[in-house]
C-alpha positions in Angstrom: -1.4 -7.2 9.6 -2.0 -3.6 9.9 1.6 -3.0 8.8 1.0 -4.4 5.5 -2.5 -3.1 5.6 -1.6 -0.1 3.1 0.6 -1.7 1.0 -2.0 -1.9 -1.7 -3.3 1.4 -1.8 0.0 2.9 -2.1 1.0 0.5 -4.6 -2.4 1.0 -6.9 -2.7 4.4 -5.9 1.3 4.9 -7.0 1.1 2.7 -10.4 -2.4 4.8 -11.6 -1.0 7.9 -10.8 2.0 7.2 -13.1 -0.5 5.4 -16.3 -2.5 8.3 -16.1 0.7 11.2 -16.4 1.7 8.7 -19.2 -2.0 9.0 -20.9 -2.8 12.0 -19.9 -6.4 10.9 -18.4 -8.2 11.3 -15.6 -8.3 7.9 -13.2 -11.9 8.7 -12.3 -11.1 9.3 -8.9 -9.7 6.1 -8.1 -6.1 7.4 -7.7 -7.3 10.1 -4.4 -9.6 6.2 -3.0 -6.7 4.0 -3.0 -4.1 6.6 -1.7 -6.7 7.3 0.8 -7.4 3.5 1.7 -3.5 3.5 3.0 -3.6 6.9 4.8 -6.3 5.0 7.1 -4.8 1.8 7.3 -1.6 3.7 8.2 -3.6 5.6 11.0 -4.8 2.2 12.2 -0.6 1.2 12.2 -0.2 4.5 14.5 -3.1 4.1 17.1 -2.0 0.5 17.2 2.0 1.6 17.5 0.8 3.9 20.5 -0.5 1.4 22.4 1.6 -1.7 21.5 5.0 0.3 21.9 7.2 -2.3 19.5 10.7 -2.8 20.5 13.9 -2.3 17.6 13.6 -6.0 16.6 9.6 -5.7 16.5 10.4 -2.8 13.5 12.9 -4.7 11.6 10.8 -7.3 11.3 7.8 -5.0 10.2 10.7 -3.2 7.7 11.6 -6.6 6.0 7.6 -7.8 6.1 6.6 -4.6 4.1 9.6 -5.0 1.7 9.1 -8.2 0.2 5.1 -8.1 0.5 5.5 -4.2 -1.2 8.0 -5.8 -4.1 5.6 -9.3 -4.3 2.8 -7.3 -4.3 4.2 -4.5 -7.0 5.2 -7.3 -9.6 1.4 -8.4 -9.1 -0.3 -5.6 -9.7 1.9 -4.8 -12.6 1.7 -8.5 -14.6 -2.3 -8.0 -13.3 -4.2 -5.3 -11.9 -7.3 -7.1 -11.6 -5.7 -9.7 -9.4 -4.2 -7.8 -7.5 -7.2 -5.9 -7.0 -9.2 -9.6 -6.0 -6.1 -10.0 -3.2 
């Protein structure tokens, strides 16, 4: 779980950052939140890498799980922020 934890963040925090280069607006501070929601979930991956110690087919598996739940979770939040907000 934790290794898909931060996944949203990065993707809201990512996708704001870009609308609001494009607009030229502020995001209100919600750009610094989200990228700041993954930074802490990421820490959470870390602690929890240090004490679980995951062997090479352990982190393939977390590689592929992030990749299709970042790209599901991208096409989401683009088609409908405010669901993907809700997930």
């Amino acid at each position: 779980l934790e290794t898909v934890a931060a996944v949203p963040g990065m993707v809201g925090g990512m996708l704001l950052h870009c609308k609001s280069l494009r607009r030229f607006e502020h995001s209100g501070g919600w750009i610094k939140a989200l990228l700041e929601e993954a930074e802490n979930e990421r820490m959470h991956l870390m602690t929890f890498m240090e004490v679980s110690k995951p062997k090479w087919y352990e982190r393939g598996l977390v590689l592929m799980v992030q990749g299709i739940f970042f790209n599901v979770y991208f096409m989401t939040y683009i088609l409908s922020p405010k669901l993907a907000h809700r997930i």
